[in-house]
N, C-alpha and C positions, 0 to 999 in steps of 0.2 A: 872471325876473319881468318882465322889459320888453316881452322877446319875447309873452309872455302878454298884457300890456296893450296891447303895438303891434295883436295879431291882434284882441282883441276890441274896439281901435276901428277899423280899419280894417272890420269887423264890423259894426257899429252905423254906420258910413258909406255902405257898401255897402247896408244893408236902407232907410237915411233916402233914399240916391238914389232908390231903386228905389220906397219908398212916396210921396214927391214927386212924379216923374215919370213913369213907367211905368204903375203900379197908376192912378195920380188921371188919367190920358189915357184909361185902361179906361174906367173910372167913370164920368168926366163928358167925353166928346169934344167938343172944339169943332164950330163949323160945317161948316169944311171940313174932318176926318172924317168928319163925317157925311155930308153932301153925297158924299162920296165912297164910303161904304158904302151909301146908297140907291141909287144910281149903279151900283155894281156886281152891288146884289141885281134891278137890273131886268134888267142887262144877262143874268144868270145866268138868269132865269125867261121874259123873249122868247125867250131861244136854244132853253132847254128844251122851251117850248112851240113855234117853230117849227121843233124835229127831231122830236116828236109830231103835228104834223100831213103831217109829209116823211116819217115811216116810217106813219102807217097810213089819209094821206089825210084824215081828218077833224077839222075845225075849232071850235072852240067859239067862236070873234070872233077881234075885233082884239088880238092877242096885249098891246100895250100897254096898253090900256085895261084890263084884264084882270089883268095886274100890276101895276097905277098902283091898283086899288081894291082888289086882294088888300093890298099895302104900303100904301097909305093915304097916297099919294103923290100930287101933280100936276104939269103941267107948266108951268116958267113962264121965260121969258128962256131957251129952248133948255138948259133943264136942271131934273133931276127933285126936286121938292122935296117935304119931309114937312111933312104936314098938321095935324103937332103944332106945325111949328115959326110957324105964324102968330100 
């Protein structure tokens, strides 16, 4: 009988960490997550965009500008910020 009750709170411990912490950081990311996630989605789509213009020579612009209005991002203080967060 204890054993039983030891598992299912240590049960009910492990789902309370996990919906406090983990799951609510998904949800609702602070700043710098985020900052950190536009960051790397720019860094993902310049790259993209400048190995499409290295393997077939043709350009559509300045690759930044280009990902900055696809994300809906600017740049400000040497780092790429969302234009949600104003």
């Amino acid at each position: 009988m204890f054993g039983r009750l030891l598992t299912i709170a240590i049960l009910v411990a492990a789902g309370y960490w996990y919906w406090s912490g983990p799951y609510q950081q998904q949800r609702n990311p602070d700043a710098a997550h985020k900052l950190e996630a536009d960051l790397e989605k720019m860094r993902q789509c310049v790259r993209g965009m400048n190995y499409k213009v290295g393997a077939t020579g043709i350009g559509e612009g300045n690759p930044e500008e280009i990902c900055a209005e696809k994300f809906d991002l600017y740049y400000y203080e040497g780092e790429w910020r969302s234009n949600s967060d104003r």
